[in-house]
PDB file of the backbone (N, CA, C, O) and the ligand in Angstrom, with CONECT records:
HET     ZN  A 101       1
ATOM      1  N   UNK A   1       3.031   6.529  17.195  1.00  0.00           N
ATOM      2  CA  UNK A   1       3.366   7.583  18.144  1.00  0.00           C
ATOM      3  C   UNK A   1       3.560   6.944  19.509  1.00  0.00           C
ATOM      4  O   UNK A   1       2.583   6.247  19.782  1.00  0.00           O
ATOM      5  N   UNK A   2       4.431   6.945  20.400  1.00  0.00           N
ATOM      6  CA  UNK A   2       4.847   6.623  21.286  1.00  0.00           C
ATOM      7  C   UNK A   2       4.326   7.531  22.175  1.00  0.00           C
ATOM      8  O   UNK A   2       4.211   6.914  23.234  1.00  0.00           O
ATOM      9  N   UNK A   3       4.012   8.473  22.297  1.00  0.00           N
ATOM     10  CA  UNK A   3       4.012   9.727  23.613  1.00  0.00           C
ATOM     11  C   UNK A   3       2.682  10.285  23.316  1.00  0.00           C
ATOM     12  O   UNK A   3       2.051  10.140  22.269  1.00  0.00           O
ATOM     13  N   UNK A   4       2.232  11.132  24.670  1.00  0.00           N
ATOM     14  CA  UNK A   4       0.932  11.657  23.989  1.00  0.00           C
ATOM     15  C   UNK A   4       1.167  12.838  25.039  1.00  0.00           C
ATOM     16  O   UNK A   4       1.472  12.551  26.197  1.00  0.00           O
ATOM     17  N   UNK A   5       1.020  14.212  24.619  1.00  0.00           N
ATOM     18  CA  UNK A   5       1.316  15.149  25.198  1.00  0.00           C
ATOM     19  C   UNK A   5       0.000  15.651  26.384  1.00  0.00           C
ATOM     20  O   UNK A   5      -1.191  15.410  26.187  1.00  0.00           O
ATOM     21  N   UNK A   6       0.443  16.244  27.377  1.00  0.00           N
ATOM     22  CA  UNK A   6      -0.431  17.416  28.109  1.00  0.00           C
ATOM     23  C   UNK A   6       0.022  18.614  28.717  1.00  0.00           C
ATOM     24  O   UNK A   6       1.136  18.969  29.101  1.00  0.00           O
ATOM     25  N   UNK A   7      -1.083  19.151  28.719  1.00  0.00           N
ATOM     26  CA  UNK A   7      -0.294  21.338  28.720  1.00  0.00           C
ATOM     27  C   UNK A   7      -0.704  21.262  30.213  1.00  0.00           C
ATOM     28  O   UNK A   7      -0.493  22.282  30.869  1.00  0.00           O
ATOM     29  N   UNK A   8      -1.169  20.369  30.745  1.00  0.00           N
ATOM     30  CA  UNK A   8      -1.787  21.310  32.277  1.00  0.00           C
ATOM     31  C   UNK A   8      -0.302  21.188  33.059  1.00  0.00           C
ATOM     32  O   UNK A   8       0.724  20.605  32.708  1.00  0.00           O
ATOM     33  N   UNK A   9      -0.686  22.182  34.580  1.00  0.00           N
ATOM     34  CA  UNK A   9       0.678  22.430  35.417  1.00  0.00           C
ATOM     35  C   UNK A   9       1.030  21.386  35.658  1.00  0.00           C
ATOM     36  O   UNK A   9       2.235  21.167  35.541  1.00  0.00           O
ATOM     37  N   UNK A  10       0.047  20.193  36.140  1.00  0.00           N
ATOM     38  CA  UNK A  10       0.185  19.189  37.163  1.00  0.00           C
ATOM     39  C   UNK A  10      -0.013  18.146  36.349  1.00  0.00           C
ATOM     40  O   UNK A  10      -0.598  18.335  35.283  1.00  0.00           O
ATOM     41  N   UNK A  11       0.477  16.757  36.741  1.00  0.00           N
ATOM     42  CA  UNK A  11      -0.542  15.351  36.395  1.00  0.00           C
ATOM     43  C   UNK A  11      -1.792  15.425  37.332  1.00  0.00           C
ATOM     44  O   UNK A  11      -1.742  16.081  38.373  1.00  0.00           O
ATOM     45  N   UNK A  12      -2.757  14.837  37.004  1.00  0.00           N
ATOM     46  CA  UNK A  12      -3.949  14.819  37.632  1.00  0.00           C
ATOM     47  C   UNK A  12      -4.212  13.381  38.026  1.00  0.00           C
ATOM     48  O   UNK A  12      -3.572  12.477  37.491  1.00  0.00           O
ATOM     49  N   UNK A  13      -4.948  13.190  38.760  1.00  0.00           N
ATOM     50  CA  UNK A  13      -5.304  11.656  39.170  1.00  0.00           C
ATOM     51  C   UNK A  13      -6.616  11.519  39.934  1.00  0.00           C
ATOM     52  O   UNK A  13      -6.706  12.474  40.705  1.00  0.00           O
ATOM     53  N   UNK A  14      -7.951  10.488  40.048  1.00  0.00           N
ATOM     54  CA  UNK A  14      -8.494  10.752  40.581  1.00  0.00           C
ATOM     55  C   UNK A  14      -8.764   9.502  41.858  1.00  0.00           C
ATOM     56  O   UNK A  14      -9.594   9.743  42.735  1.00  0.00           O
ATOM     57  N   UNK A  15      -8.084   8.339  41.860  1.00  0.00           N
ATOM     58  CA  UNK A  15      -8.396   7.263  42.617  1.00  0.00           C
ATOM     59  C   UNK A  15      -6.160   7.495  43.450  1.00  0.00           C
ATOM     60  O   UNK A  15      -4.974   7.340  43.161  1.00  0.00           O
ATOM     61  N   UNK A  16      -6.946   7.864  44.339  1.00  0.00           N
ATOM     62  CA  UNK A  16      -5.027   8.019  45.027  1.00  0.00           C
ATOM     63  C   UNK A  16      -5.235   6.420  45.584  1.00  0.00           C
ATOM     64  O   UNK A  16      -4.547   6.389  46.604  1.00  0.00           O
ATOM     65  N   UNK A  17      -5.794   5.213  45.418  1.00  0.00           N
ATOM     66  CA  UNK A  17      -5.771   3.867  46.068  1.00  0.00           C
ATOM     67  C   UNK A  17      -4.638   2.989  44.648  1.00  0.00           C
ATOM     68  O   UNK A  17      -4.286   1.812  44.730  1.00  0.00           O
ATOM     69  N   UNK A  18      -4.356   3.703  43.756  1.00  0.00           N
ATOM     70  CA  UNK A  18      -3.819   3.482  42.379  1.00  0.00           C
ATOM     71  C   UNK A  18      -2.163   3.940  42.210  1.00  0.00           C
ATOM     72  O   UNK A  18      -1.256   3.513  41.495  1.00  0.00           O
ATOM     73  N   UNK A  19      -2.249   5.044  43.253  1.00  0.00           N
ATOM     74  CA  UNK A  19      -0.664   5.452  43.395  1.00  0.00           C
ATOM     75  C   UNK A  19      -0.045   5.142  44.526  1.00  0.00           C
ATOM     76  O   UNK A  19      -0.808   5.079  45.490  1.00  0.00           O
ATOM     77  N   UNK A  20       1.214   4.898  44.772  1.00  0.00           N
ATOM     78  CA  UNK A  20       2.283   4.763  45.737  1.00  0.00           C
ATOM     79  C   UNK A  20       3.507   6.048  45.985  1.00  0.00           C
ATOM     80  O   UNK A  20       4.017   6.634  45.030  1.00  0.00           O
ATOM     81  N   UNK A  21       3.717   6.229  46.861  1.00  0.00           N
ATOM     82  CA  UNK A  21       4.874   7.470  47.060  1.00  0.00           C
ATOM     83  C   UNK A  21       6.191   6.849  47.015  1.00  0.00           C
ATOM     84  O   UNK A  21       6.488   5.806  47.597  1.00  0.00           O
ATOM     85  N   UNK A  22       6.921   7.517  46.326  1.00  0.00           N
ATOM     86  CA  UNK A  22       8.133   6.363  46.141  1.00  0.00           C
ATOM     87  C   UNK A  22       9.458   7.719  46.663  1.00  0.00           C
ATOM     88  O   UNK A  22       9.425   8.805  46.085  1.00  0.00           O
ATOM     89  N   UNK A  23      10.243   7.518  47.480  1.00  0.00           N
ATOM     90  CA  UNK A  23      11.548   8.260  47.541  1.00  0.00           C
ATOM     91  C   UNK A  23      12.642   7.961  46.543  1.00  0.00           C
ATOM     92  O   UNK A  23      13.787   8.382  46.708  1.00  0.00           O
ATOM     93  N   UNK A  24      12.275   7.224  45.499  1.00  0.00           N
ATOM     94  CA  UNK A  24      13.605   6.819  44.889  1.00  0.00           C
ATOM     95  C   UNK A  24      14.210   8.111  43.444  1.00  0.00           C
ATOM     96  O   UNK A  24      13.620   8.685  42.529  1.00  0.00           O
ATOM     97  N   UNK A  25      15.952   8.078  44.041  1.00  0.00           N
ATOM     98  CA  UNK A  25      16.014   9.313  43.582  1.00  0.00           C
ATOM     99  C   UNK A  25      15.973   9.617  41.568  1.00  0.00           C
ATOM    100  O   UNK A  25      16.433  10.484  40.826  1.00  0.00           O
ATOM    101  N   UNK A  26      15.091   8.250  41.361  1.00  0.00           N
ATOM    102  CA  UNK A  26      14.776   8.218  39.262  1.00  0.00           C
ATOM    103  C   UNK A  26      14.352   9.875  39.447  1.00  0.00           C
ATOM    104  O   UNK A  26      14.668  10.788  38.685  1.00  0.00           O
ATOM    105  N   UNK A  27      13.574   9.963  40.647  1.00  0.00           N
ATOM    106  CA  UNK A  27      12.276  11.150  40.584  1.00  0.00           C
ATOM    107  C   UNK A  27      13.249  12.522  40.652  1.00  0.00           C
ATOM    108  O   UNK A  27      12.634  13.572  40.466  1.00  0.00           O
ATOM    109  N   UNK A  28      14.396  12.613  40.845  1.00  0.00           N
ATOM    110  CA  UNK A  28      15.358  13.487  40.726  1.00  0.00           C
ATOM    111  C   UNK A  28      16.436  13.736  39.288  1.00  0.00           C
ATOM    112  O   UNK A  28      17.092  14.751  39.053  1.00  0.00           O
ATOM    113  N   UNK A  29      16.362  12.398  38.410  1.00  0.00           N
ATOM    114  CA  UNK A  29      17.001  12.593  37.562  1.00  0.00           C
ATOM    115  C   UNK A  29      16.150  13.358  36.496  1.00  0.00           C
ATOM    116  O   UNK A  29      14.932  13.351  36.312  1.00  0.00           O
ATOM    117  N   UNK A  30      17.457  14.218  35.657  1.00  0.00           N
ATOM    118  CA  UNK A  30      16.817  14.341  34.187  1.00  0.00           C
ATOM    119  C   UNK A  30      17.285  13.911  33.090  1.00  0.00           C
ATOM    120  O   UNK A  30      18.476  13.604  33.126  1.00  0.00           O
ATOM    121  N   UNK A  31      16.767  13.787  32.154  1.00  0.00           N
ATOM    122  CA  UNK A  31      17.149  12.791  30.851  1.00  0.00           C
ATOM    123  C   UNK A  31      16.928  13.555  29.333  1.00  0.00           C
ATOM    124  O   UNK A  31      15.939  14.044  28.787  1.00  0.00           O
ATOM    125  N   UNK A  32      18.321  13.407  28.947  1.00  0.00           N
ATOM    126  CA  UNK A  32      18.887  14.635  27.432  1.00  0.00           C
ATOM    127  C   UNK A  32      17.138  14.220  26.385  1.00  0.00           C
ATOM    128  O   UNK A  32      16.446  13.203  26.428  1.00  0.00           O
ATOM    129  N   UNK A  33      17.064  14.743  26.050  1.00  0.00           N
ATOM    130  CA  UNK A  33      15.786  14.815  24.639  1.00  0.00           C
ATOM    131  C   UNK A  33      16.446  13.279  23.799  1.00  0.00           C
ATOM    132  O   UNK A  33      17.646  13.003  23.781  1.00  0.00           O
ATOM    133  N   UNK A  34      15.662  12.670  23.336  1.00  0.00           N
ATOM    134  CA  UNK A  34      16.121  11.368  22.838  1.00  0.00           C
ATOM    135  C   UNK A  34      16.729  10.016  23.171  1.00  0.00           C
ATOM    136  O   UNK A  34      17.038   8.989  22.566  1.00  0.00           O
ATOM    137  N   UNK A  35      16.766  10.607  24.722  1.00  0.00           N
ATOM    138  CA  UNK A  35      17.256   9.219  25.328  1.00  0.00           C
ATOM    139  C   UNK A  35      16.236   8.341  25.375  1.00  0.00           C
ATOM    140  O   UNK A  35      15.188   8.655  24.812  1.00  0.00           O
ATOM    141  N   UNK A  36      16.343   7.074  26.053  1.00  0.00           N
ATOM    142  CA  UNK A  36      15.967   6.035  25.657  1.00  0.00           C
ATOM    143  C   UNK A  36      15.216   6.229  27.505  1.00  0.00           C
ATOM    144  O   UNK A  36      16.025   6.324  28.428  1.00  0.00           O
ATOM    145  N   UNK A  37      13.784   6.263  27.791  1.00  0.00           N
ATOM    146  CA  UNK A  37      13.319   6.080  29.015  1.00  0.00           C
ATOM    147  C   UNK A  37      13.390   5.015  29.780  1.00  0.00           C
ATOM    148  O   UNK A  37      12.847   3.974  29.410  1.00  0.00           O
ATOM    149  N   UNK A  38      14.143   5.097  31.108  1.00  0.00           N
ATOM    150  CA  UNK A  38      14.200   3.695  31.835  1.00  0.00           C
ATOM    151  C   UNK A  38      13.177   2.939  31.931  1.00  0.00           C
ATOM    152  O   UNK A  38      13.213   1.717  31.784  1.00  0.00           O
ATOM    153  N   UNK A  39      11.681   3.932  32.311  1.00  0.00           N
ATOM    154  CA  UNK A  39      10.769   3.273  32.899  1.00  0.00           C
ATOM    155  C   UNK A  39       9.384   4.555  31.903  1.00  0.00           C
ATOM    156  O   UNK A  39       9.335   5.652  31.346  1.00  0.00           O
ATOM    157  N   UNK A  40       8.453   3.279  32.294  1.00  0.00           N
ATOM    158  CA  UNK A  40       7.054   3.640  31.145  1.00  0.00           C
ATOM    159  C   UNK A  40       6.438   4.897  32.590  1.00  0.00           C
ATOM    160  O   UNK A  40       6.474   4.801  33.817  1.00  0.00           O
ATOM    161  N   UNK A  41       6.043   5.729  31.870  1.00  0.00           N
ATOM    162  CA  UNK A  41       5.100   7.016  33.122  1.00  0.00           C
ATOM    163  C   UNK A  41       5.110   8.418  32.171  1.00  0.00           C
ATOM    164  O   UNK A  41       5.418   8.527  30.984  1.00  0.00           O
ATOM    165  N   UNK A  42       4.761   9.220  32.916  1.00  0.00           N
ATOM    166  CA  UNK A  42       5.107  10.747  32.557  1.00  0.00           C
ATOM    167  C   UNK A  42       6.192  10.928  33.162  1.00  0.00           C
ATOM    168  O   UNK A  42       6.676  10.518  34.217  1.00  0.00           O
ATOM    169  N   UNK A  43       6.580  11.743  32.176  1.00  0.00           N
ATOM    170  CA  UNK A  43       8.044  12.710  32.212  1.00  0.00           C
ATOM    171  C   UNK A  43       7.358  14.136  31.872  1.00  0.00           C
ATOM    172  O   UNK A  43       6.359  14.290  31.170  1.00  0.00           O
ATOM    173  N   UNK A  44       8.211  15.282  32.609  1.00  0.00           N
ATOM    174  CA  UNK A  44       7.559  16.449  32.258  1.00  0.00           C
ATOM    175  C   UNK A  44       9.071  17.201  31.843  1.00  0.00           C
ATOM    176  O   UNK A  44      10.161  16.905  32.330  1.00  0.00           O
ATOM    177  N   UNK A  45       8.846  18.089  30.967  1.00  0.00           N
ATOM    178  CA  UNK A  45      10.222  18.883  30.308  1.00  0.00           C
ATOM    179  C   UNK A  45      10.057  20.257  31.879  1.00  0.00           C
ATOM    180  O   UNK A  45       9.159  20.963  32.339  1.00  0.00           O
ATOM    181  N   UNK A  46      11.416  20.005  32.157  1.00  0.00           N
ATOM    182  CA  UNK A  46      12.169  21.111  33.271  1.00  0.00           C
ATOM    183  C   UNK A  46      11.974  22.519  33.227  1.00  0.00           C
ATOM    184  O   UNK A  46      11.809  23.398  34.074  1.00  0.00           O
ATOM    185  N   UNK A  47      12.080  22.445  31.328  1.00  0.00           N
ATOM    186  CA  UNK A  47      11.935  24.167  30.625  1.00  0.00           C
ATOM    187  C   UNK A  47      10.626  24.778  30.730  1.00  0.00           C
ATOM    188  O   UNK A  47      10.229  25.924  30.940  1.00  0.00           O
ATOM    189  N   UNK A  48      10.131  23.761  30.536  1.00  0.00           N
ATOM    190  CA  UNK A  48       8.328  24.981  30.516  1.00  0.00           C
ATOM    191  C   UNK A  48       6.998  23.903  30.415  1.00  0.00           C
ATOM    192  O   UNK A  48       5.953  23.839  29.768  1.00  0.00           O
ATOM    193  N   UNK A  49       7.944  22.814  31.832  1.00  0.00           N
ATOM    194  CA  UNK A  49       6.381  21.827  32.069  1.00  0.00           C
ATOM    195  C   UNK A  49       5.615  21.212  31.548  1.00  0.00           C
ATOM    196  O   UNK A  49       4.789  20.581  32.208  1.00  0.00           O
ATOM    197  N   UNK A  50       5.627  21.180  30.049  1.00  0.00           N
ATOM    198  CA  UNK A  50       5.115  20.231  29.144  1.00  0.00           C
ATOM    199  C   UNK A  50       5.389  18.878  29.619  1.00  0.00           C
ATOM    200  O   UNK A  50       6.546  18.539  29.868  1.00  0.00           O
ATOM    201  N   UNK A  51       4.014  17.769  29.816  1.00  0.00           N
ATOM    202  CA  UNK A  51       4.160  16.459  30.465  1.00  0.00           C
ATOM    203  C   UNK A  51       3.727  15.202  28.820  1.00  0.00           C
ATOM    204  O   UNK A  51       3.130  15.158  27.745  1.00  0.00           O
ATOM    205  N   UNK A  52       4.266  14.709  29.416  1.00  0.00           N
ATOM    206  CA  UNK A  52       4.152  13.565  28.356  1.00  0.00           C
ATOM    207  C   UNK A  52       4.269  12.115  28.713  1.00  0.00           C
ATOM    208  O   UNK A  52       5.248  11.651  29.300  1.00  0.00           O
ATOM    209  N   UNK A  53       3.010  11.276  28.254  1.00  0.00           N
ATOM    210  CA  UNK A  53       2.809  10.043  28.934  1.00  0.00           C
ATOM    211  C   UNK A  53       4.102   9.010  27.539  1.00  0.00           C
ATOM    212  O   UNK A  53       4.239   9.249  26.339  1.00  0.00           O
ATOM    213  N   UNK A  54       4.738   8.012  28.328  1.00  0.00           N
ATOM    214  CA  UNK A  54       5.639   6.961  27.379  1.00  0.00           C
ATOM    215  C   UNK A  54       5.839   5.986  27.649  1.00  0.00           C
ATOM    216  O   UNK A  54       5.743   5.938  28.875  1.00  0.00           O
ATOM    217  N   UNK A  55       6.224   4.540  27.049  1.00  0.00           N
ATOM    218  CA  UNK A  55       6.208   3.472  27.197  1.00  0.00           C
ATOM    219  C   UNK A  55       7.709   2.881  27.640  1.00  0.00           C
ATOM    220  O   UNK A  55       8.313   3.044  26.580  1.00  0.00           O
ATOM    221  N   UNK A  56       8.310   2.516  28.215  1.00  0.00           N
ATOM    222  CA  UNK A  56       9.731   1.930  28.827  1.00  0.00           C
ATOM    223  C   UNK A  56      10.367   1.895  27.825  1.00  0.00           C
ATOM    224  O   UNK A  56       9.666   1.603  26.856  1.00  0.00           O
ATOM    225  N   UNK A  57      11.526   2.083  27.573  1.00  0.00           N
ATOM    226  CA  UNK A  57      12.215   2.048  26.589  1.00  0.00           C
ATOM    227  C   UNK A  57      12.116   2.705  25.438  1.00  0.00           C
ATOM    228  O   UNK A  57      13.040   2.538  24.642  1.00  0.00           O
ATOM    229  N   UNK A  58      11.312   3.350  25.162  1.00  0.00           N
ATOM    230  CA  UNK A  58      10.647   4.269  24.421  1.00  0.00           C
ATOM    231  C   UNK A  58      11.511   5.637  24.106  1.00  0.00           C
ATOM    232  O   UNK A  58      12.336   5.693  25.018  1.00  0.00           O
ATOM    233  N   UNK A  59      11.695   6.734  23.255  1.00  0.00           N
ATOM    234  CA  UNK A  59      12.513   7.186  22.942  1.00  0.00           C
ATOM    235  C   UNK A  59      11.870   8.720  23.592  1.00  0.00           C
ATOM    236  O   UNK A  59      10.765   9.208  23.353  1.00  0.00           O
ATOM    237  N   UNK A  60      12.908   9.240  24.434  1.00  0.00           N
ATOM    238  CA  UNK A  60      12.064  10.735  24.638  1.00  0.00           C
ATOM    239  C   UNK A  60      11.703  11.363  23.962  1.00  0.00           C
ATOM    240  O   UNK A  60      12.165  11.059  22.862  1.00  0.00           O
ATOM    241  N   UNK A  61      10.948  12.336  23.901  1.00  0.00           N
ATOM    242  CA  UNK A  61      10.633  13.202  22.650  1.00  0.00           C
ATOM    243  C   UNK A  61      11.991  13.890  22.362  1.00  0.00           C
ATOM    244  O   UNK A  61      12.597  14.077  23.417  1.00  0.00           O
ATOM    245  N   UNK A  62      12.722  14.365  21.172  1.00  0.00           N
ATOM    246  CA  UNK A  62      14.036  14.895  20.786  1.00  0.00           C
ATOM    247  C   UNK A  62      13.677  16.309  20.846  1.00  0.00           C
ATOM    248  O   UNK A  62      12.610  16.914  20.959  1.00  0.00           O
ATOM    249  N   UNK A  63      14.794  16.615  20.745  1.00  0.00           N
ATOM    250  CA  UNK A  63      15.280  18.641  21.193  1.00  0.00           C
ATOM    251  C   UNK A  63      13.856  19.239  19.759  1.00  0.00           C
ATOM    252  O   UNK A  63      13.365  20.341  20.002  1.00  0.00           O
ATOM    253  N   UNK A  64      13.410  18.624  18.653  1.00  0.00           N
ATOM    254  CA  UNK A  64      13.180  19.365  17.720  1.00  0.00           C
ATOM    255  C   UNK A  64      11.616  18.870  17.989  1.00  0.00           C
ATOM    256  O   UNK A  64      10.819  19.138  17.089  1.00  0.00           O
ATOM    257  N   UNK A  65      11.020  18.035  19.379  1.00  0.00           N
ATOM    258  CA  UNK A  65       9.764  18.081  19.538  1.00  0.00           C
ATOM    259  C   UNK A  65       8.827  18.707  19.576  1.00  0.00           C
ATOM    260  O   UNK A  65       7.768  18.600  18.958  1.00  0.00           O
ATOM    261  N   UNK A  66       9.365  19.836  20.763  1.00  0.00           N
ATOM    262  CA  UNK A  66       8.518  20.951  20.621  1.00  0.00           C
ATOM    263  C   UNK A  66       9.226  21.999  21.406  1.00  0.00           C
ATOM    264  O   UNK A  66       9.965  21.695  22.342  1.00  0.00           O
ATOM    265  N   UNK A  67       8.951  23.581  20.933  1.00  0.00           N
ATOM    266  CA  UNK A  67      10.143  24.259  20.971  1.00  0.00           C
ATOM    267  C   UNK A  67       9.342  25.162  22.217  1.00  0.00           C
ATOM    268  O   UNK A  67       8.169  25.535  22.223  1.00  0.00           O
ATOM    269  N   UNK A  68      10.121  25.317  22.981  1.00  0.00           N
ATOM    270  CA  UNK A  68       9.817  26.943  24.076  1.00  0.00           C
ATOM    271  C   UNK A  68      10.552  28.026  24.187  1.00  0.00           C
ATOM    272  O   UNK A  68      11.759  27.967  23.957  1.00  0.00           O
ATOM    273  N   UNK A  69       9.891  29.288  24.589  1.00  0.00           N
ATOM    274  CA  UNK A  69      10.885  30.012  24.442  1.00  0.00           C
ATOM    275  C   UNK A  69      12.252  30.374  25.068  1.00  0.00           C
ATOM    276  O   UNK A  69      12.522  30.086  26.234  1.00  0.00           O
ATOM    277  N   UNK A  70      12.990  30.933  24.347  1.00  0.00           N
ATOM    278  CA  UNK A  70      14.671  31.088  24.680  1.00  0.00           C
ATOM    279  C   UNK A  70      14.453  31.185  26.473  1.00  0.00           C
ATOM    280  O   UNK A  70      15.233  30.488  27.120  1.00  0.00           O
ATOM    281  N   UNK A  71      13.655  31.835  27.085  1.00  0.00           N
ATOM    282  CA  UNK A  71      14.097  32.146  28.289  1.00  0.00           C
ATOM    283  C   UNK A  71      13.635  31.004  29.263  1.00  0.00           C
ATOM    284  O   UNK A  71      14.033  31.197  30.412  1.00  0.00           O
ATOM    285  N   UNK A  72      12.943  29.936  29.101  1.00  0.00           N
ATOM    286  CA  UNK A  72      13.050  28.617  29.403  1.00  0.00           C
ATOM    287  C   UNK A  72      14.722  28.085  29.773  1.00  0.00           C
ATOM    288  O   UNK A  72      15.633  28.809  29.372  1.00  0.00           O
ATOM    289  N   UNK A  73      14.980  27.117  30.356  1.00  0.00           N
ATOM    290  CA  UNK A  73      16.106  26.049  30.325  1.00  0.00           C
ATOM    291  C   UNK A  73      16.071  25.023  29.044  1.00  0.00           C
ATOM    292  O   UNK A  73      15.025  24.903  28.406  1.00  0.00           O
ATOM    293  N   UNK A  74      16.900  24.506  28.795  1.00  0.00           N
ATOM    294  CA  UNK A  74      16.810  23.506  27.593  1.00  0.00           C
ATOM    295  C   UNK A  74      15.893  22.582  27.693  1.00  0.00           C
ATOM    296  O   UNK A  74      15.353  22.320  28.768  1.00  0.00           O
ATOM    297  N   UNK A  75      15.662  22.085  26.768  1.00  0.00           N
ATOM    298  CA  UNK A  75      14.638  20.784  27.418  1.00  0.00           C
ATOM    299  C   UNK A  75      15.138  19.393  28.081  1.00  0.00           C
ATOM    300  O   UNK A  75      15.982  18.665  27.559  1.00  0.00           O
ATOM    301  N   UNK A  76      14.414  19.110  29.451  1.00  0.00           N
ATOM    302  CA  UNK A  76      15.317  17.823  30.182  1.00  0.00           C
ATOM    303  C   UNK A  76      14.243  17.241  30.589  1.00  0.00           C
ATOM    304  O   UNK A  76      13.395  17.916  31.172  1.00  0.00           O
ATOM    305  N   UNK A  77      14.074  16.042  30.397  1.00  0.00           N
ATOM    306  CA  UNK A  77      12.707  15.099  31.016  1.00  0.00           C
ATOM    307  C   UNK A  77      13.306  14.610  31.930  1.00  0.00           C
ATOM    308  O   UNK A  77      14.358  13.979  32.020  1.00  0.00           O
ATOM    309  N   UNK A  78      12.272  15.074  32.881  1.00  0.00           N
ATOM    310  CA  UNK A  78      12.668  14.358  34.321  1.00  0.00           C
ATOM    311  C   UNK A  78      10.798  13.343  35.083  1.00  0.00           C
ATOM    312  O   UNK A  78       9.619  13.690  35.147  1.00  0.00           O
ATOM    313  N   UNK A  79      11.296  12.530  35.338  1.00  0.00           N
ATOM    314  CA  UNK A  79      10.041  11.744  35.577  1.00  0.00           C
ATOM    315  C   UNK A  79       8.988  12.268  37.001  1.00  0.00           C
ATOM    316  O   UNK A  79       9.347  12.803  38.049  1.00  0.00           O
ATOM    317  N   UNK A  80       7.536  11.854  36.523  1.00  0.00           N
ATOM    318  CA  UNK A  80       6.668  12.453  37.402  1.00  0.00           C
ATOM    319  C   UNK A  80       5.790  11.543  37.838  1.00  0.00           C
ATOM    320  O   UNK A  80       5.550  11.722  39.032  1.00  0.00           O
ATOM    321  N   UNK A  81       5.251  10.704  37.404  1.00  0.00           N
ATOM    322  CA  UNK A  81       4.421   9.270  37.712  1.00  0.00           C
ATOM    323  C   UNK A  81       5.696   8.088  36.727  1.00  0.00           C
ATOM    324  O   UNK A  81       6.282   8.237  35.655  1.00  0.00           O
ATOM    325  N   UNK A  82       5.683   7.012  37.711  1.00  0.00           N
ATOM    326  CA  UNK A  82       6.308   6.096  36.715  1.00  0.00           C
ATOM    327  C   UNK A  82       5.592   4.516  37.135  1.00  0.00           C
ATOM    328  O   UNK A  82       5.218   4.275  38.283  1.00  0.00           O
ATOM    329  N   UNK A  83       5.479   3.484  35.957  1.00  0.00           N
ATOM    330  CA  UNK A  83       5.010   1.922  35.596  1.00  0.00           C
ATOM    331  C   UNK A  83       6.176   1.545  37.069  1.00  0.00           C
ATOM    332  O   UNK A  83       7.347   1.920  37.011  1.00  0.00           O
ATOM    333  N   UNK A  84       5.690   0.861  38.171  1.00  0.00           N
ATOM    334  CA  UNK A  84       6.976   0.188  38.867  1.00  0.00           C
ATOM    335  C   UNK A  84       7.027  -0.770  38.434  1.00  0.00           C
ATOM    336  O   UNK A  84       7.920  -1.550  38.763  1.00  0.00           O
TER     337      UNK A  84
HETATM  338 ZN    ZN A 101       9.722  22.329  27.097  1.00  0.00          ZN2+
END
């Protein structure tokens, strides 16, 4: 298993001496279900916030991962913490 899922709203963190703020616009893209991840971090789905930790190159979770309902957006991983 490559990915390991979480339901909460947010990523959580408890040492902020561990993170960096980055403007770079990866943190704006989103990425089709099955693509191939640039970079190892959480990605969270656009449709209904489901976060998921993955390894670089690693395969997104695909459209038939896990399903939300119709009134969601499709599913698009867009990154939320990422490995620099
Ligand atoms: Zn979703």
């Amino acid at each position: 298993m490559f990915f390991v899922e979480r339901k909460s709203a947010m990523a959580l963190y408890q040492r902020q001496n561990e993170l960096s703020y980055s403007s770079s616009s990866v943190f704006n893209t989103t990425y089709e279900p099955g693509a191939s991840a640039p970079f190892g971090g959480i990605y969270k789905c656009t449709g209904c916030g489901l976060e998921i930790g993955i390894a670089k190159f690693h395969v997104l979770p695909p459209q038939n991962h896990h399903q939300h309902p119709s009134r969601y957006t499709p599913i698009r991983w867009q990154p939320v913490t990422l490995h620099a």
